[in-house]
N, C-alpha and C positions, 0 to 999 in steps of 0.2 A: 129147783128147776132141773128136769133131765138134757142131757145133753143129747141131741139130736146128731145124730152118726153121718158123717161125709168123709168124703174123702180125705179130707184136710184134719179130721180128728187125731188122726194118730201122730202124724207132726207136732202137732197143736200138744198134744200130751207130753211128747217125747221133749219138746222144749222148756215146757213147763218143768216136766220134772227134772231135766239138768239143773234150770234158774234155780229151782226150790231148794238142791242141794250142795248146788256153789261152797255158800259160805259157811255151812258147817262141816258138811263129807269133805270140799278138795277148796282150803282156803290158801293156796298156794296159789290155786290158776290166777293169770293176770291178764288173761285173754281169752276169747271166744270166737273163733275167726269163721264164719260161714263163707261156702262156695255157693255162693247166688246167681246160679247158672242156669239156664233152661238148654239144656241139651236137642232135646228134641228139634231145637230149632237151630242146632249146630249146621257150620258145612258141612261136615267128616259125615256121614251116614253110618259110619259104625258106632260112634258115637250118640248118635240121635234114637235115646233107652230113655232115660230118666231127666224127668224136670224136678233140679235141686234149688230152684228160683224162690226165692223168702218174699223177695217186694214185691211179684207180680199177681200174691194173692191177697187181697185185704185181709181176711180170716186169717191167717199167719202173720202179716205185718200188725195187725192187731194185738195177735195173740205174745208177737214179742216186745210190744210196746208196756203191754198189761206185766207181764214177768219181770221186763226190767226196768220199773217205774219208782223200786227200791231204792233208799238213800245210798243204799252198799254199791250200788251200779254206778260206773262214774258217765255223766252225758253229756262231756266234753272234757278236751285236754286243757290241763291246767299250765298254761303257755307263758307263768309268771317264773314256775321253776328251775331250778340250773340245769336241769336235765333237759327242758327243753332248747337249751342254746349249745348242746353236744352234737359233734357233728354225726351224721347216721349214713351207715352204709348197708345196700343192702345188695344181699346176693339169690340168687336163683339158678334155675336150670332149665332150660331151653330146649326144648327138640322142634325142629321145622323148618331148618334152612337157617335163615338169614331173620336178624334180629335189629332194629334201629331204635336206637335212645340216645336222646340228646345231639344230632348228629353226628351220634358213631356207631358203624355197619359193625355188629359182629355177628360172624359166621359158627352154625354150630359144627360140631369136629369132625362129627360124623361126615361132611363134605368134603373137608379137607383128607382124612385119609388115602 
């Protein structure tokens, strides 16, 4: 069956062929983290270039369900083991004013200077 060329093919490929070579080219990675963003439809208008959105097309949600349907793929956390009752911090970086989590205001620096 030939593949019919859209837009969405070359994602479609590029995904595929990451998944295909995970576990023998880089069996080290332990993660695959996608930015699942539609820009375009950002505030920022300089911003608003590229739609990097995975869920919003079925042919990509598709096509990453197809790739990681392997037993090597894990499709949930394994919430029995001692790893999961360690506590986890997590850090980031901020730029845009004023940041709230958890009911605590933090300001990024660049305001305070």
């Amino acid at each position: 069956m030939a593949m019919v060329w859209t837009m969405l093919a070359f994602p479609v490929n590029r995904m595929s062929r990451l998944y295909r070579h995970l576990k023998n080219d880089y069996p080290r990675v332990k993660a695959v983290y996608y930015f699942d963003v539609n820009n375009i439809t950002a505030y920022n208008k300089a911003r608003q270039v590229n739609d990097y959105s995975l869920t919003n097309e079925l042919e990509l949600l598709e096509a990453y369900r197809r790739v990681t349907a392997s037993g090597y793929f894990l499709s949930k956390l394994d919430k029995t083991s001692e790893a999961s009752n360690q506590k986890v911090e997590q850090r980031f970086t901020y730029r845009g004013g004023l940041f709230e989590e958890n009911g605590v205001i933090y300001v990024d620096s660049i305001i305070v200077r």
